[in-house]
DRENDO-1510 file (C-alpha; in Angstrom, 1 decimal, always signed):
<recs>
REC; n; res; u; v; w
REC; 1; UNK; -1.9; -45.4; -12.2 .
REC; 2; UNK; -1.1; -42.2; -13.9 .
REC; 3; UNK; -3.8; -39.5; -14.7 .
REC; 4; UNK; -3.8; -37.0; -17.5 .
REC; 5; UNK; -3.6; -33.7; -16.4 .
REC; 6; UNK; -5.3; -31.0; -18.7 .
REC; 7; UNK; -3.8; -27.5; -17.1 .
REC; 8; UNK; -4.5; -25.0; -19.7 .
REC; 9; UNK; -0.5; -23.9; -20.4 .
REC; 10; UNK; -0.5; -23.0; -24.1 .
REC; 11; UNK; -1.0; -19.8; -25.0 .
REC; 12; UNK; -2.3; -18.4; -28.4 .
REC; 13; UNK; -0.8; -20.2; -31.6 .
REC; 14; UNK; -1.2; -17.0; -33.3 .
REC; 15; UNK; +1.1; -15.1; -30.8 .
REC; 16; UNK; +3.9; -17.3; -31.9 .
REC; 17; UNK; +3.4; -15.1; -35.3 .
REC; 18; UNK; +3.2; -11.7; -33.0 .
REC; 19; UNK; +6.2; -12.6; -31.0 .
REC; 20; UNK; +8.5; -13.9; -34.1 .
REC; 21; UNK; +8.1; -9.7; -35.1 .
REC; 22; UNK; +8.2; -7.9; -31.9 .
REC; 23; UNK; +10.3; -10.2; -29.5 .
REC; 24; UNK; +9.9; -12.7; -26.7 .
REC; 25; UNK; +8.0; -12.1; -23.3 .
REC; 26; UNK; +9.2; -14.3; -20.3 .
REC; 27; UNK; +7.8; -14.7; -17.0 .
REC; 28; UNK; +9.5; -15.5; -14.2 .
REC; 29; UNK; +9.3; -16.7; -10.5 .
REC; 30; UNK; +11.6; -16.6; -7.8 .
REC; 31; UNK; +12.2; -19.7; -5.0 .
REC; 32; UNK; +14.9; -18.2; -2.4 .
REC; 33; UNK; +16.6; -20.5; -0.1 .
REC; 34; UNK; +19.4; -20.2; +2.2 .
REC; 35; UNK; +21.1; -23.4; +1.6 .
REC; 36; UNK; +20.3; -25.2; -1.7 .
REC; 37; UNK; +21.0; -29.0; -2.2 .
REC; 38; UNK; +21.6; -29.1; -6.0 .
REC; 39; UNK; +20.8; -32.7; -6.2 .
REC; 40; UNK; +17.5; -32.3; -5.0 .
REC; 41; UNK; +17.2; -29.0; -7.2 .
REC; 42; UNK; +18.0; -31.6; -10.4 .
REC; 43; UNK; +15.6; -34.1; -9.3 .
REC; 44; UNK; +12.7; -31.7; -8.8 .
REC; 45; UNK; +13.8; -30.0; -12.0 .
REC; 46; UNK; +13.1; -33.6; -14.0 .
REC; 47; UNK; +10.4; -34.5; -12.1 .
REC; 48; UNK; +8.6; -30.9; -13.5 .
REC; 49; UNK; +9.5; -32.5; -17.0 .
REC; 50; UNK; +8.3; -35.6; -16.5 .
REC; 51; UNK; +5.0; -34.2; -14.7 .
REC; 52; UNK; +4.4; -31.6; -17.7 .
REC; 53; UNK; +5.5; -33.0; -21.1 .
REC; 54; UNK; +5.3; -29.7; -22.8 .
REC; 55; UNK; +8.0; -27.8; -20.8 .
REC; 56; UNK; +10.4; -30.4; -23.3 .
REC; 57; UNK; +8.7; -28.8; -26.5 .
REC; 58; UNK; +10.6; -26.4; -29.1 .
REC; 59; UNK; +8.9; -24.1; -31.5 .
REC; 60; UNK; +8.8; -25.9; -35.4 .
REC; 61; UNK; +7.9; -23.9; -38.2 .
REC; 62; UNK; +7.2; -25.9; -41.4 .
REC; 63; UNK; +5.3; -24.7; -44.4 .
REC; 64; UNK; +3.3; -21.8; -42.6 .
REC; 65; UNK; +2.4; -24.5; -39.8 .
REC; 66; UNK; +2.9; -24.2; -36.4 .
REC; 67; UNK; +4.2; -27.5; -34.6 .
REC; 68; UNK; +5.6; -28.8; -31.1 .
REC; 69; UNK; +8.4; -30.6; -31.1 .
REC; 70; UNK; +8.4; -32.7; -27.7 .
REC; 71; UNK; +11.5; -35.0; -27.5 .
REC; 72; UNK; +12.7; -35.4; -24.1 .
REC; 73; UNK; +15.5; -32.7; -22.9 .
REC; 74; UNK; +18.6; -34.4; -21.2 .
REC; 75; UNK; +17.1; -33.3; -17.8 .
REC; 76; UNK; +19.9; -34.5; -15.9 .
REC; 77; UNK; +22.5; -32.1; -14.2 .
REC; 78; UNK; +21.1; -28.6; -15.0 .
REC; 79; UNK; +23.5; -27.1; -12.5 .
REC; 80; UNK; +26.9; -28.5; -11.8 .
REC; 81; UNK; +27.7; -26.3; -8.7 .
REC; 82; UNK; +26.0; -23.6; -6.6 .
REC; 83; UNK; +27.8; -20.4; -8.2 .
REC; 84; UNK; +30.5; -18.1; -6.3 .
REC; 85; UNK; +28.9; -14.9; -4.8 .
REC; 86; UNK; +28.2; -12.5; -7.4 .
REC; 87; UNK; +29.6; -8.9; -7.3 .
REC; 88; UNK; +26.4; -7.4; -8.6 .
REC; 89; UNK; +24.6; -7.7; -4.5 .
REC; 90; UNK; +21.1; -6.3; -6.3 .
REC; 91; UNK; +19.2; -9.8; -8.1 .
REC; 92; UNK; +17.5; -7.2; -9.9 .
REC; 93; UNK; +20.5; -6.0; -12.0 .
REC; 94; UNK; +22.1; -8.9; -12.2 .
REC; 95; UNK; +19.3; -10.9; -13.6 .
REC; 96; UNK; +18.6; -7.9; -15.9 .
REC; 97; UNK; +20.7; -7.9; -19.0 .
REC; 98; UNK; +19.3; -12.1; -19.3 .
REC; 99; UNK; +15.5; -9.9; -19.5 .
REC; 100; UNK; +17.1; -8.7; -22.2 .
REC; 101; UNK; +18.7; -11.3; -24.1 .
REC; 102; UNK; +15.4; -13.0; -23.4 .
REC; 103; UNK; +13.5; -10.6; -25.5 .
REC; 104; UNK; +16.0; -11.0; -28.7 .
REC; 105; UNK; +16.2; -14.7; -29.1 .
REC; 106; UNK; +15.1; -16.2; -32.3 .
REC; 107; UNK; +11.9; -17.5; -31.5 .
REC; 108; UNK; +12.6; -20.8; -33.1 .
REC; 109; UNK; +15.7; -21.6; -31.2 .
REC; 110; UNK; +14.1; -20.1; -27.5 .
REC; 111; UNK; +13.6; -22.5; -24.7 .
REC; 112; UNK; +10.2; -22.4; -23.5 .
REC; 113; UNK; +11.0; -22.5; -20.3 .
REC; 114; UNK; +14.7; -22.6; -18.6 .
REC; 115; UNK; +16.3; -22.0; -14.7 .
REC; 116; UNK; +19.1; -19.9; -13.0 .
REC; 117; UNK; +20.7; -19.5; -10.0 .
REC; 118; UNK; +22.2; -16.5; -8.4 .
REC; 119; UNK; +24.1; -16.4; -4.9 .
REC; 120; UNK; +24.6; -13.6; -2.7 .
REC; 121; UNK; +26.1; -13.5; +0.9 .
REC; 122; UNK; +22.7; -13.9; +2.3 .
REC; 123; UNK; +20.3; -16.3; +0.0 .
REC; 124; UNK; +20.4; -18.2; -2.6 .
REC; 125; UNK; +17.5; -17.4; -6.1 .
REC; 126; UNK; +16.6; -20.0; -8.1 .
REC; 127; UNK; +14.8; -18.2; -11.1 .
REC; 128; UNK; +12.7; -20.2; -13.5 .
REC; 129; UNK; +12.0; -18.0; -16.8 .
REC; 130; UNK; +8.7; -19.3; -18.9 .
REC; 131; UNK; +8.0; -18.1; -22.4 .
REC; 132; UNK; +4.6; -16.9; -22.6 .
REC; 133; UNK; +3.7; -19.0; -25.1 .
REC; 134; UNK; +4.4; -22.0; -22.6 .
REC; 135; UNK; +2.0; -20.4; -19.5 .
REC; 136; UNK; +0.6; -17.2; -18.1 .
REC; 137; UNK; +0.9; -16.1; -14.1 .
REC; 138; UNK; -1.3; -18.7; -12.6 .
REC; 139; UNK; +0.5; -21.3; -14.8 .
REC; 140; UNK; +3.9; -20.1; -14.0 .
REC; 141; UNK; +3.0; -19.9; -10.3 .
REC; 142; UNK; +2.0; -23.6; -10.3 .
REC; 143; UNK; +5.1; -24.8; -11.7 .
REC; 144; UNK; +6.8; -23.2; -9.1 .
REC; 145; UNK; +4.7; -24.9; -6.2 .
REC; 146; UNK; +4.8; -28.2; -8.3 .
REC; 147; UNK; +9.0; -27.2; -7.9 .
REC; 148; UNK; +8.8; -26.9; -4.5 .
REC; 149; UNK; +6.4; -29.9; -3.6 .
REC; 150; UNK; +9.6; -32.0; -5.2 .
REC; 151; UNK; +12.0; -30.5; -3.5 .
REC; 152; UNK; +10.6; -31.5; -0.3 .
REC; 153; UNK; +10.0; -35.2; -1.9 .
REC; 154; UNK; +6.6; -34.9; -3.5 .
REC; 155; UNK; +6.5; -37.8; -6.0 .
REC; 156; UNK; +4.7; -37.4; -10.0 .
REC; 157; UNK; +1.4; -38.8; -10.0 .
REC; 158; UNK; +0.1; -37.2; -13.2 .
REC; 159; UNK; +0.9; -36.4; -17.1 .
REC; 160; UNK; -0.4; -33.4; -18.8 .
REC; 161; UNK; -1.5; -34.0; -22.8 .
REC; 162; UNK; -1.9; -30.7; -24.6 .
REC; 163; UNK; -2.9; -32.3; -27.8 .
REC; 164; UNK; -6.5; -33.1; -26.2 .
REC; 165; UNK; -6.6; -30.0; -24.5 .
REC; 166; UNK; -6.0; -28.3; -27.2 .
REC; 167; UNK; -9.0; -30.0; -29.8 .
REC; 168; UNK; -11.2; -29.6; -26.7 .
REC; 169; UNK; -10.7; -26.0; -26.3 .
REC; 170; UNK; -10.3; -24.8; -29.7 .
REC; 171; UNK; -13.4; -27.0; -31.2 .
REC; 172; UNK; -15.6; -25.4; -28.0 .
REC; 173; UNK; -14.3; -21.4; -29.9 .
REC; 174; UNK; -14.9; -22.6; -32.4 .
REC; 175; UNK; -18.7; -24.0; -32.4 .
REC; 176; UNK; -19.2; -20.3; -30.5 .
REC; 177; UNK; -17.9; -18.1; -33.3 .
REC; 178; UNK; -20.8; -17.1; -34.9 .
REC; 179; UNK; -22.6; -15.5; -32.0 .
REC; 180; UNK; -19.2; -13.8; -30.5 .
REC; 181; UNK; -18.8; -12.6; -33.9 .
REC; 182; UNK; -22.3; -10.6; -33.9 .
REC; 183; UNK; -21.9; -9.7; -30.5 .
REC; 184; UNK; -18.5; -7.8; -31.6 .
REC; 185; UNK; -20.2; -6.5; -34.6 .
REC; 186; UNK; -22.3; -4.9; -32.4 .
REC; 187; UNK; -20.4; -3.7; -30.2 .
REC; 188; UNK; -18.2; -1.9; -32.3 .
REC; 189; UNK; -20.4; -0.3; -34.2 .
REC; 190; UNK; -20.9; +2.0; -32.2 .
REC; 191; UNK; -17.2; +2.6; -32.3 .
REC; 192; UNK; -16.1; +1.8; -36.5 .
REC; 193; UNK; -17.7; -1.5; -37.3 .
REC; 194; UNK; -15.3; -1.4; -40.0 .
REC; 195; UNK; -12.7; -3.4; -37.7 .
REC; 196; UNK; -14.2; -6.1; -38.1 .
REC; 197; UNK; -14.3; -7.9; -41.7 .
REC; 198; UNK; -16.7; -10.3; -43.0 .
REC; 199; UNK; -16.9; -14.1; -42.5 .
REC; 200; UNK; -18.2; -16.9; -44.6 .
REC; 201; UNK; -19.5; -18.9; -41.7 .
REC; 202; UNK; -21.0; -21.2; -43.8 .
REC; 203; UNK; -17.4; -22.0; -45.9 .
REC; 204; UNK; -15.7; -21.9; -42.3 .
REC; 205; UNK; -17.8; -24.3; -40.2 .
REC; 206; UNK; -17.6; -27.1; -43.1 .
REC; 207; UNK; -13.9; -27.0; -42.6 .
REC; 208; UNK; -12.0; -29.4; -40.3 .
REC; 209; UNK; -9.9; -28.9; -37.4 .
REC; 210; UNK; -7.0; -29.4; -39.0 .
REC; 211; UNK; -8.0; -26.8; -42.0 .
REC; 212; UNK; -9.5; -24.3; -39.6 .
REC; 213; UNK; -6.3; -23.9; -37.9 .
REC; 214; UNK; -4.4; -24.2; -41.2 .
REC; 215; UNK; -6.5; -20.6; -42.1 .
REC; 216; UNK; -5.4; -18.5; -39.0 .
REC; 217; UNK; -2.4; -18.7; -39.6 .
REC; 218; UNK; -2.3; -16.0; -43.1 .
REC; 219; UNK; -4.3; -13.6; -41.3 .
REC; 220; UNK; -3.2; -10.0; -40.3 .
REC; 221; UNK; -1.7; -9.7; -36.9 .
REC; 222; UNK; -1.2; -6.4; -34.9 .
REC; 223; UNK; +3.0; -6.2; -34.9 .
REC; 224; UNK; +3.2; -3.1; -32.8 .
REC; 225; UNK; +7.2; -2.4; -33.6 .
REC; 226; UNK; +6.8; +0.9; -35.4 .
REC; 227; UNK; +8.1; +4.5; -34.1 .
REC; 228; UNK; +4.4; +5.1; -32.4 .
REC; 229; UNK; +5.5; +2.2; -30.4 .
REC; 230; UNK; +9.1; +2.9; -29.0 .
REC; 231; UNK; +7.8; +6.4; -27.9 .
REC; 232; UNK; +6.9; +5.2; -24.1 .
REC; 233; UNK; +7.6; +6.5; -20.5 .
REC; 234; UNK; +6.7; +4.8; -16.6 .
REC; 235; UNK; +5.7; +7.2; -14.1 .
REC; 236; UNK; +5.8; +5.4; -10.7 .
REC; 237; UNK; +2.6; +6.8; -8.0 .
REC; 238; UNK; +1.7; +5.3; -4.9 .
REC; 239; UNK; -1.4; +6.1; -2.3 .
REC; 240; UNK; -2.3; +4.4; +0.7 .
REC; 241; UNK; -6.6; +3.9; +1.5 .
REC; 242; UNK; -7.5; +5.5; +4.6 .
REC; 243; UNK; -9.9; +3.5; +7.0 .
REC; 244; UNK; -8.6; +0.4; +4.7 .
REC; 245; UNK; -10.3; -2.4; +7.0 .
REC; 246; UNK; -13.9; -0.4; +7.4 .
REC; 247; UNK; -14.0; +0.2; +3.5 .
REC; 248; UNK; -13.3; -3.8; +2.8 .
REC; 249; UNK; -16.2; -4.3; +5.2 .
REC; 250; UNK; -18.3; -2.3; +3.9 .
REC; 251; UNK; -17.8; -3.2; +0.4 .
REC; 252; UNK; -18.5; -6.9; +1.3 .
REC; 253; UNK; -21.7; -6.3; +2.6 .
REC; 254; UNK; -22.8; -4.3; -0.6 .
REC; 255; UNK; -21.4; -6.7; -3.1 .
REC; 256; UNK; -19.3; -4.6; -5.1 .
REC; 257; UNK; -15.8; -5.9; -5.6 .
REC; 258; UNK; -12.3; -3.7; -6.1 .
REC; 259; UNK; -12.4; -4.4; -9.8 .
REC; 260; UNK; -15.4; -2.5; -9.8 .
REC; 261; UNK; -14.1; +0.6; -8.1 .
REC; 262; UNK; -10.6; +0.6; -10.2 .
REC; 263; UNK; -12.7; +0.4; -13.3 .
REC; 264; UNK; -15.3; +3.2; -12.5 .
REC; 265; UNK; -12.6; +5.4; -11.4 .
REC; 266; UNK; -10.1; +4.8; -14.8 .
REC; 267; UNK; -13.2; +5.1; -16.6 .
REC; 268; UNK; -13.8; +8.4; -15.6 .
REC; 269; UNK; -10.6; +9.5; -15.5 .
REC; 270; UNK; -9.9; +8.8; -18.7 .
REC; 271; UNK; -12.7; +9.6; -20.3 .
REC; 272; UNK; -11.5; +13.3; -19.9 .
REC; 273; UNK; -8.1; +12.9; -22.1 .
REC; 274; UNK; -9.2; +10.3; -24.2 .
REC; 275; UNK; -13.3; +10.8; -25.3 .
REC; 276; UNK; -15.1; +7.6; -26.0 .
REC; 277; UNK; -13.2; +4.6; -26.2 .
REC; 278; UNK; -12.7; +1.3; -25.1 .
REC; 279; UNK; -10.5; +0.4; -22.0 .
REC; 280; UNK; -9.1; -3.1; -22.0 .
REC; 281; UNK; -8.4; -5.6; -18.8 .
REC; 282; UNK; -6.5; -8.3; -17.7 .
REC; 283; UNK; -6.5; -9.7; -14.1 .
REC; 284; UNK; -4.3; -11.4; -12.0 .
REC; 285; UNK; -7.1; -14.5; -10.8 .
REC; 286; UNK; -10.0; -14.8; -9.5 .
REC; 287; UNK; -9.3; -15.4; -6.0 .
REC; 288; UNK; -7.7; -12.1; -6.1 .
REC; 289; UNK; -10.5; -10.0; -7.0 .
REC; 290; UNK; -13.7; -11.3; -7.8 .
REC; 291; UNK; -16.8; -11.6; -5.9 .
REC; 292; UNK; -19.8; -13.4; -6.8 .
REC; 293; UNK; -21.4; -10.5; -8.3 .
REC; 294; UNK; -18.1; -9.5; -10.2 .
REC; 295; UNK; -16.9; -10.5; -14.2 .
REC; 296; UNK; -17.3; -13.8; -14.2 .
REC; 297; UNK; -15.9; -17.2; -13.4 .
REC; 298; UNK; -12.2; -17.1; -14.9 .
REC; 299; UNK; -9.7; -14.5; -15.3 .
REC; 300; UNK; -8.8; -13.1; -19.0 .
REC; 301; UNK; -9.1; -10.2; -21.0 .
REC; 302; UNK; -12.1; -8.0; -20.9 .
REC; 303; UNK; -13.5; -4.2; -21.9 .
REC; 304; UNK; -14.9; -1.8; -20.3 .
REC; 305; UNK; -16.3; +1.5; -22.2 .
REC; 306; UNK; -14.5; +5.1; -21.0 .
REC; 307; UNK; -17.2; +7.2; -20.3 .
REC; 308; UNK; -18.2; +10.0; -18.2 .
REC; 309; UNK; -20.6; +8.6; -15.8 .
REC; 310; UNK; -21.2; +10.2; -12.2 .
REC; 311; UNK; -19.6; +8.6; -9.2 .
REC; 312; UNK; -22.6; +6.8; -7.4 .
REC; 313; UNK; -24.0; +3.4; -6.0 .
REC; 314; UNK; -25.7; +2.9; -9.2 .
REC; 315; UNK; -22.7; +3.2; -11.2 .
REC; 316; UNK; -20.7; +1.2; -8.8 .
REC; 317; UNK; -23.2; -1.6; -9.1 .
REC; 318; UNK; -23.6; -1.6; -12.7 .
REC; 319; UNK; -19.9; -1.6; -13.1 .
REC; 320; UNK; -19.5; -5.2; -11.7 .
REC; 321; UNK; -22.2; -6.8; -14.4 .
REC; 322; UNK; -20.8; -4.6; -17.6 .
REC; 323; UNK; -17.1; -6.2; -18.3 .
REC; 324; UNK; -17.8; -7.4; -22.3 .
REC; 325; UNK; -14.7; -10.5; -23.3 .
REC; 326; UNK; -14.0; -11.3; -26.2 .
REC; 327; UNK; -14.2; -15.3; -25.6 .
REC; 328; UNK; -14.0; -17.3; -22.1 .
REC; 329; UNK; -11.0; -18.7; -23.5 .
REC; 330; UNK; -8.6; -16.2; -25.5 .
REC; 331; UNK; -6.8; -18.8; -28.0 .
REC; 332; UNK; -7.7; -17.3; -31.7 .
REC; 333; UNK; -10.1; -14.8; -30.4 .
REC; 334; UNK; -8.8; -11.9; -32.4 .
REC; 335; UNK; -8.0; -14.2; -35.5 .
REC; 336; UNK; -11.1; -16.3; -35.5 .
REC; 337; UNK; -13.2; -12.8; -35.1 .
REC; 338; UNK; -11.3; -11.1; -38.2 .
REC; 339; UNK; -10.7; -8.0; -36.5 .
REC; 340; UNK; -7.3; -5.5; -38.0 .
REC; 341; UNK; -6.3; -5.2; -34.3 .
REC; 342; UNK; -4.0; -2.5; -35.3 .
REC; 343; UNK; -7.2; +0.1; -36.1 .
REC; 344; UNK; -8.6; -1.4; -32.7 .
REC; 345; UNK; -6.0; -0.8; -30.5 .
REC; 346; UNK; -5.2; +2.4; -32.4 .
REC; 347; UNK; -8.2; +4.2; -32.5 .
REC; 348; UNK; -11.0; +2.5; -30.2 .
REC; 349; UNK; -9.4; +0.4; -26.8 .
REC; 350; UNK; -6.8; +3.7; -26.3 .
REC; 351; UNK; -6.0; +2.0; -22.7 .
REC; 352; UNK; -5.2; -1.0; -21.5 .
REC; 353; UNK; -5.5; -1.8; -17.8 .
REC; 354; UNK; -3.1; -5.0; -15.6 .
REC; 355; UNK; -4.7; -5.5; -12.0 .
REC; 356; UNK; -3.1; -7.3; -9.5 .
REC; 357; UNK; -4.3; -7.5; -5.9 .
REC; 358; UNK; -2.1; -9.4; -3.6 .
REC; 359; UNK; -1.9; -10.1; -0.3 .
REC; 360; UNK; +0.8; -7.8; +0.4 .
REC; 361; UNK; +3.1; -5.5; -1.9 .
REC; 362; UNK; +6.2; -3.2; -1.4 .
REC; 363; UNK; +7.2; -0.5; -4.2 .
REC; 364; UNK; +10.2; +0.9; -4.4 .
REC; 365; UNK; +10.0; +4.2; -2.5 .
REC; 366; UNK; +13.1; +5.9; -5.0 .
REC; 367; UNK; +11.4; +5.6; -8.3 .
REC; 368; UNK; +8.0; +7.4; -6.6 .
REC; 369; UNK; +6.8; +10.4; -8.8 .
REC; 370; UNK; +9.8; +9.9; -11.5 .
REC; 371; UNK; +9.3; +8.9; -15.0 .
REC; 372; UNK; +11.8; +6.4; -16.7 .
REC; 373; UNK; +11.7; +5.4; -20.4 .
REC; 374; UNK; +10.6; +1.5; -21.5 .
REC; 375; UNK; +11.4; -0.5; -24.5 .
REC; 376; UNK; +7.7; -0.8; -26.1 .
REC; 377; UNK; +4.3; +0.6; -25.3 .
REC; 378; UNK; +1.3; -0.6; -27.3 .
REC; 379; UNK; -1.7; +1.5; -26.5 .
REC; 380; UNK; -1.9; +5.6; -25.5 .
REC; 381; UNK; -2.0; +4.0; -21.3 .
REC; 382; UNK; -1.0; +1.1; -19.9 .
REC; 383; UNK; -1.4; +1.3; -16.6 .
REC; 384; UNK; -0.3; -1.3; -13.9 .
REC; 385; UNK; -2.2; -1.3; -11.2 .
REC; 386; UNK; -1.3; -3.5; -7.6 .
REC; 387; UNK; -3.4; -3.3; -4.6 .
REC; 388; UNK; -2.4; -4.8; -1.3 .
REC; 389; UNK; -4.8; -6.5; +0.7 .
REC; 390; UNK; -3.3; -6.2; +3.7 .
REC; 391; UNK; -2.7; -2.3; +4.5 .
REC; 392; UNK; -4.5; -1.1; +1.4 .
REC; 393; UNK; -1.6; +0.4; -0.5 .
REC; 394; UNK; -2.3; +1.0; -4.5 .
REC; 395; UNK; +1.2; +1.3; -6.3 .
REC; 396; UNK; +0.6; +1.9; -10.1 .
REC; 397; UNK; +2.9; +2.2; -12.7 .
REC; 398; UNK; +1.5; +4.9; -14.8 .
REC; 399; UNK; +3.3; +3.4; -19.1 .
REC; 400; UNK; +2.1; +5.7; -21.3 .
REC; 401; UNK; +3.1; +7.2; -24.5 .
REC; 402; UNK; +4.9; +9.9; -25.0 .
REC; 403; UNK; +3.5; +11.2; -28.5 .
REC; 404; UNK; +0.2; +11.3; -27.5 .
REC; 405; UNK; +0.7; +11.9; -23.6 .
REC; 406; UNK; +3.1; +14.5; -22.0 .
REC; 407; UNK; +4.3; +14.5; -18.5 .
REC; 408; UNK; +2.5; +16.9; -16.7 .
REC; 409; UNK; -0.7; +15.8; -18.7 .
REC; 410; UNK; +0.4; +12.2; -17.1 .
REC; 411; UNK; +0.6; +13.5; -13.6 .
REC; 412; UNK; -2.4; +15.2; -13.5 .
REC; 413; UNK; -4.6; +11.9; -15.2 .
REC; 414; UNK; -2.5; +10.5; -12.2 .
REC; 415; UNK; -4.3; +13.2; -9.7 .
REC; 416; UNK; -7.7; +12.8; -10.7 .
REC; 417; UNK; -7.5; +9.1; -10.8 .
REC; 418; UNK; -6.7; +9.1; -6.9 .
REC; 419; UNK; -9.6; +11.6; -6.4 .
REC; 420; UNK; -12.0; +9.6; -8.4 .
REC; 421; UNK; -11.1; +6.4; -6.7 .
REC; 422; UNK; -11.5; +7.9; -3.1 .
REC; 423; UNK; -15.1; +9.6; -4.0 .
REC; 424; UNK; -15.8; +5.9; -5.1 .
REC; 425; UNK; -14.6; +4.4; -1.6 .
REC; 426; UNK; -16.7; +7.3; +0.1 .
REC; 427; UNK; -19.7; +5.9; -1.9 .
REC; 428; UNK; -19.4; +2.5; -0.5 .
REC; 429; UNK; -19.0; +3.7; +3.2 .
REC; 430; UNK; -21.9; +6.3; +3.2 .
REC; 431; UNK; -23.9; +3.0; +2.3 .
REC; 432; UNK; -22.8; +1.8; +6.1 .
REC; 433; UNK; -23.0; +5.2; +7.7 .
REC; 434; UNK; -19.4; +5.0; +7.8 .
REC; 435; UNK; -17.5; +7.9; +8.3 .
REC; 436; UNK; -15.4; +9.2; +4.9 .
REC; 437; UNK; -12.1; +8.9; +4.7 .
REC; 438; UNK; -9.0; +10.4; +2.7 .
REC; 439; UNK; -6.2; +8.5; +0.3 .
REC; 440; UNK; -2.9; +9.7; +1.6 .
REC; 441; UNK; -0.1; +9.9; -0.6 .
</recs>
């Protein structure tokens, strides 16, 4: 007996919109092997299809509606051989110029989700690419173990059926709207309340489903592909946590998690170059970097407000229980709350933080301290931030943009944010009598 499987792939309908005027985004995920049986690399390949209905869905626009075509790819024989060795021995390069022909396919024609191999004389990458549209990290990541639990002869024992998902999920934003929309209000008043326009609710909650959806899609969405946006820079910086077992400890026994010590230290930091504003945050999962005492429950995208607060327990603590979200579940938020996103991310959330803690993490020592230019940046910072759990080492690639950020301003926001994030680390071990310790470049 089959079950239906309700895994929360679909992103945003109103992205679709967004990414039609700026370009695709893929993620991908890599399974190495050193021999590769490409009939068992087929099979696993339908048996993902089969499992997951949406991965055979296409993109249909018809008259300002946004619909899923999902008839049934010819899943059979998506590679015919294991290719030659290639001449280009870094995976990086080779795979890419396909990033960028990713990024400049007409949205209606891209796969949501397609595979590649590449062979060198030591392993073998099969690369699955995902639109984001289809599935974020933690969706991508269990298509990939779904992959690999076929390879080894795992058999499909359930069916997933957006279309309920989807009422379920949208009808739960939408019953909410009202109080997220005063909330917001709020909020931003303190900031210019003027970002957010008026709503009818009475006109909008005697609308059904079906018409609800039908008015998101005429409403203004932030395309960020001006000359403000094409002005950006990477500065790659690296530091390694001192004592990095005793401050974990000691940290667990207080209750303050790492999200709370990377915030508190941005905060600061930023604070200084950029006055009162909003900094926004998206994490990699909870299992990564919550504790109980942390945002929440889920993963998403959250704000925190720059400001210059002094480096204490207090502070720390009060961190963890201050992220403000925008909805538990991000589908519509910015539509259904009427904000002009552009004036928000323009003049009020100035930063916008991605934090990843893994279990371990190398950077590329070459690119340390150099700055390199990127495609598009959004927001004044856009730092990425990656933390390894197991030798403590915090590699962050500093994105910012150029016309309002210059390089030596950059390294220096760079400086104070390592400072600020040891006197943080301090905090928590004076709490255990611990000794203090230094961040060592």
């Amino acid at each position: 007996m089959e079950s239906t499987y309700h895994y929360p792939f679909i992103r945003q309908i109103k992205d679709f919109y967004r990414y039609r005027a700026q370009g695709n985004i893929f993620l991908e995920v890599d399974v190495h092997f050193r021999k590769a049986d490409l009939n068992k690399i087929n099979t696993s390949i339908a048996k993902l299809h089969k499992k997951y209905s949406l991965l055979n869905c296409q993109f249909i626009l018809r008259d300002d509606m946004l619909y899923f075509e999902d008839t049934a790819k010819n899943t059979d024989g998506y590679f015919k051989e294991i290719p030659e060795s290639s001449p280009v021995k870094n995976p990086n390069d080779y795979f890419h110029p396909l990033r960028i022909i990713n990024q400049s396919l007409d949205i209606h024609n891209v796969p949501l989700i397609y595979y590649h191999l590449y062979k060198n004389d030591e392993f073998i990458i099969f690369k699955i690419f995902a639109h984001h549209m289809l599935c974020d990290a933690n969706g991508l990541q269990k298509i990939k173990n779904d992959f690999i639990s076929f390879y080894n002869g795992a058999e499909v024992t359930e069916v997933y059926n957006f279309g309920e998902y989807a009422v379920k999920r949208n009808n739960k934003l939408f019953k909410s709207l009202e109080d997220n929309y005063k909330y917001w209000k709020n909020v931003l008043s303190e900031y210019d309340d003027s970002i957010i326009s008026p709503i009818d609710f009475s006109l909008f909650n005697s609308q059904s489903y079906g018409e609800k959806i039908s008015s998101l899609v005429h409403a203004f969405y932030y395309t960020p592909t001006d000359e403000y946006s094409r002005q950006g820079k990477s500065y790659h910086d690296s530091f390694f946590i001192d004592q990095f077992q005793d401050v974990q400890s000691a940290m667990q026994k207080i209750k303050v998690s790492w999200i709370s010590i990377f915030m508190l230290a941005f905060s600061k930091t930023v604070y200084a170059y950029q006055g009162k504003s909003l900094i926004g945050l998206l994490v990699s999962g909870k299992n990564d970097v919550f504790s109980m005492n942390s945002i929440g429950e889920y993963s998403g995208e959250c704000f925190y407000p720059a400001e210059d607060k002094a480096l204490n327990y207090d502070h720390i603590l009060a961190t963890t229980n201050s992220f403000m979200t925008v909805s538990k579940h991000l589908i519509f938020n910015y539509a259904l709350l009427n904000w002009d996103e552009k004036k928000f991310f323009r003049t009020v959330c100035k930063s916008f933080i991605n934090l990843s803690i893994v279990d371990q993490f190398t950077c590329e020592e070459e690119k340390l301290k150099t700055f390199e230019n990127i495609d598009l940046i959004f927001l004044e910072l856009e730092p990425l931030f990656f933390m390894s759990k197991s030798d403590g080492l915090v590699y962050i690639n500093w994105r910012f943009n150029t016309s309002k950020i210059s390089e030596q301003t950059m390294k220096q926001i760079a400086e104070d944010f390592a400072e600020n994030f040891r006197k943080c680390l301090n905090i928590c071990l004076k709490t255990q009598d611990r000794p203090e310790l230094s961040v060592k470049s």
